[in-house]
N, C-alpha and C positions, 0 to 999 in steps of 0.2 A: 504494500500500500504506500502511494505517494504521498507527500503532502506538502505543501506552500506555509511558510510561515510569516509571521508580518508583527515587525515591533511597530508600534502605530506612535507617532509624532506629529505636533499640527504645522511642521514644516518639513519631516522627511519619515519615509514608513522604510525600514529597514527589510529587505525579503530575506528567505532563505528556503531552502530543499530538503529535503529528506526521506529515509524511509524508515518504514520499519525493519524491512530486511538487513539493512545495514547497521540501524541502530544508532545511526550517525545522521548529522545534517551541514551542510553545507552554504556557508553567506554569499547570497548573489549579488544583491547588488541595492543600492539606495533610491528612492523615488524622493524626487527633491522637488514634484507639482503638487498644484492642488487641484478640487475639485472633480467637475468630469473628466480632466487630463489624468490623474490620478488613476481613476478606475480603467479607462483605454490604457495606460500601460499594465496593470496589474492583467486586467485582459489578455495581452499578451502574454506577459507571462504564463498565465493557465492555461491559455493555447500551446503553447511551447511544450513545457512541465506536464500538463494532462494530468492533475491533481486530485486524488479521490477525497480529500477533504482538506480547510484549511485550516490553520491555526494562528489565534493572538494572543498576542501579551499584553496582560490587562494591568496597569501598574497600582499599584494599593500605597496606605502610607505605611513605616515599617510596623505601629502598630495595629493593623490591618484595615485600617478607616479608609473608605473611601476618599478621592479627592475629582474634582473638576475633569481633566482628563482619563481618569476612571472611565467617567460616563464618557467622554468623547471615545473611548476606545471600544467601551461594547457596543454602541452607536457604528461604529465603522464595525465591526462586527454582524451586526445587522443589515449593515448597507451589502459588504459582502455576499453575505448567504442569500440576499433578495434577487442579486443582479446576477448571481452565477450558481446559484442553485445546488449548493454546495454544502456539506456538511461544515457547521464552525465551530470550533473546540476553543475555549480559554483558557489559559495559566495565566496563573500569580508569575507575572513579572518582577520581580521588586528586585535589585539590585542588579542587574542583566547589564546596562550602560557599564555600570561600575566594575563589574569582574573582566567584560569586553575592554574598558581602556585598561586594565591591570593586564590584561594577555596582547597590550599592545597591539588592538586591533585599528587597522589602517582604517577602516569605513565600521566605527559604531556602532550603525546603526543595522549591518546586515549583518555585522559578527550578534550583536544581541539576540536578532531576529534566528537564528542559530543554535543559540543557550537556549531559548524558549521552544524551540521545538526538538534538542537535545533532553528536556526537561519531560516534555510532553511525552515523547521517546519511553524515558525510564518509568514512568507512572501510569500507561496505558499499552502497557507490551503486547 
């Protein structure tokens, strides 16, 4: 089973790859639009990829409270599963940015995107 992963930001959504068979996932690449430009490349993507479901990362605060982009995240979560008809899975994102710049990752926001569905990985075998 494929999957598209997606750390969601209100200025760049971080992608990544994955499967189950491998157990591993792989950072693709960073979406730095907004908007309907936004969803057209992700589109592509899943044209590409042929993803049997996707995945996001939903970030919390550390003592697990919601905040503001919270909601914007399962929102684009929603927008997701609407326009492409696709199964959406969520993870607790919380610290992904932070472990991504500690492994000196060159692009953020697709090494994150990565960790969240390396995560997904180990908790949904």
């Amino acid at each position: 089973m494929t999957f598209l992963a997606f750390d969601f930001g209100t200025k760049r959504v971080g992608v990544a790859t994955g499967s189950r068979f491998s157990g591993s996932a792989e950072a693709l690449k960073s979406i730095a639009l907004e908007g309907e430009a936004r969803f057209q490349a992700i589109a592509r993507l899943i044209q590409e990829w042929q993803p049997e479901a996707l995945v996001i990362g939903v970030p919390f605060h550390p003592d697990g409270a919601e905040h503001e982009i919270t909601l914007r995240a399962r929102k684009f979560g929603r927008q997701l599963k609407s326009r492409f008809r696709l199964p959406v899975h969520e993870v607790d994102e919380r610290y992904t940015s932070v472990e991504a710049e500690s492994r000196g990752a060159r692009d953020v926001d697709s090494a994150s995107a990565a960790l969240i569905l390396e995560q997904f990985l180990r908790e949904n075998p």
